[in-house]
C-alpha positions in Angstrom: 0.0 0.0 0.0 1.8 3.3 -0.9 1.7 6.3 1.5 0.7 9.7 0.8 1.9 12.5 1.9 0.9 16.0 2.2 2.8 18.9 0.4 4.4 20.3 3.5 5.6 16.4 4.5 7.2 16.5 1.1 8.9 19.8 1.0 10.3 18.8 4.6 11.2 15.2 3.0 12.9 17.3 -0.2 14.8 19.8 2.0 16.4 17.5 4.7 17.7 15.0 1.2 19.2 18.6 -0.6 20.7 19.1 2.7 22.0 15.7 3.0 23.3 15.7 -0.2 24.6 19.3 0.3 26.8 18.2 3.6 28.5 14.9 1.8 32.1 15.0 0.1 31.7 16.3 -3.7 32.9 13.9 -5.9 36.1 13.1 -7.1 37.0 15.2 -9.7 38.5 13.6 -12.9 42.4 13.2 -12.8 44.4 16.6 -13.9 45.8 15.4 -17.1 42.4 14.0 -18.5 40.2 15.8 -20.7 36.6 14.5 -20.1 35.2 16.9 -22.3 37.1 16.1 -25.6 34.8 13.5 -26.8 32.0 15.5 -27.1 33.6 18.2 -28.7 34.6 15.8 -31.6 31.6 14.6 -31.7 29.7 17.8 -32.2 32.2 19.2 -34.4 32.0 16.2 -36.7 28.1 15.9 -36.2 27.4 19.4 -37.0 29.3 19.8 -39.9 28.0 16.5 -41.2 24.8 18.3 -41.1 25.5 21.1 -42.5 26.5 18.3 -45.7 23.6 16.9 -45.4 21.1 20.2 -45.4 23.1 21.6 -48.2 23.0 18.5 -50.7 19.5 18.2 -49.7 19.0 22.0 -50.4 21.0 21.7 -53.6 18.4 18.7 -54.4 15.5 21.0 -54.1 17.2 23.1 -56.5 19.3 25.8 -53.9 21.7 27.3 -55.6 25.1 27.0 -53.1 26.8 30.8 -52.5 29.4 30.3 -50.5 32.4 30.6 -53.5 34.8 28.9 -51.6 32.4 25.3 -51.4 30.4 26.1 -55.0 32.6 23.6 -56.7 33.0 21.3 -53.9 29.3 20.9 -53.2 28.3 19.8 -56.9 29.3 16.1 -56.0 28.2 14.9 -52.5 31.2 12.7 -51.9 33.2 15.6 -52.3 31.3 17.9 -50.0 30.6 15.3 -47.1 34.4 14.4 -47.2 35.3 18.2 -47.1 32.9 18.8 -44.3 34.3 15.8 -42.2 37.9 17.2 -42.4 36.7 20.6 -41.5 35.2 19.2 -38.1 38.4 17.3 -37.6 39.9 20.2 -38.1 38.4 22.5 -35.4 38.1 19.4 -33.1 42.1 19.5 -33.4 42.1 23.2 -32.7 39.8 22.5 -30.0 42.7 20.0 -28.6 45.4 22.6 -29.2 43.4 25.1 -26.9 42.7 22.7 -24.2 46.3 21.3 -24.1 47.6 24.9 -23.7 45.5 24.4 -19.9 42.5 26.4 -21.5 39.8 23.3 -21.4 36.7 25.8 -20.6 37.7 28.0 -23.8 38.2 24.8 -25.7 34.3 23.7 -24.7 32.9 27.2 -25.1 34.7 27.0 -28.6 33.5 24.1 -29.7 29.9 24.9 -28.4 30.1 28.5 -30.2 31.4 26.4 -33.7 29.0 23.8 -33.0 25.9 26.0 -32.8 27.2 28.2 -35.9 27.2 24.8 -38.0 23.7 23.9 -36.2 22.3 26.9 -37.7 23.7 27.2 -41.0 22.2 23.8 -41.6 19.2 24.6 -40.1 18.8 28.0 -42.4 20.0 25.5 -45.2 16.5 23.6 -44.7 14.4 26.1 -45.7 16.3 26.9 -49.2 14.9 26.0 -52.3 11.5 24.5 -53.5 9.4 23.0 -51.2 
């Protein structure tokens, strides 16, 4: 048989476990030489460029017409533009590692999160182009 409670019993419950919680030992932090958040940068540099690919070619499909000079002959064959795109997020993922090795890891995130959302919405814009 479950137990009810009345809102006041549960705040009083809620407040004595945050202050539980608040008194015991934090835990460990991760060791000083390890970079726990290098994964996920690479992973949302990759993944965002990827989809910027991806909303461009299918942009380009719908008959967008791509006006960025540098990438207008790269993003006539999709091999060539997803390939291009990859190394580019490897590329700022390795930048990402340079800034973070120099004992800057917060920069590193915050850059990677700035690039990452920059890609985000570039592909997003990219899904409204062309015929519908």
């Amino acid at each position: 048989m479950q137990e009810k409670f009345s809102p006041e019993a549960l705040r009083t419950i809620a407040q004595n476990e945050a202050m539980k919680m608040a008194l015991e030992e934090p835990a460990a932090a991760p060791p000083e030489g390890r970079d726990t958040g290098r994964v996920a940068r690479w992973l949302a540099l990759i993944a965002s460029n990827l989809f910027d690919a991806g909303s461009t070619q299918a942009a380009l499909n719908r008959g967008a017409v791509e006006r960025n000079p540098l990438m207008k002959g790269i993003a006539k064959n999709p091999w060539s533009l997803f390939g291009v795109k990859a190394g580019v997020g490897v590329g700022e993922a390795l930048l990402m590692d340079l800034v973070a090795k120099a004992g800057r890891r917060k920069e590193a995130n915050i850059g990677a999160a700035a690039i990452t959302g920059l890609n985000t919405a570039i592909g997003a814009s990219n899904l409204t182009k062309g015929k519908k």
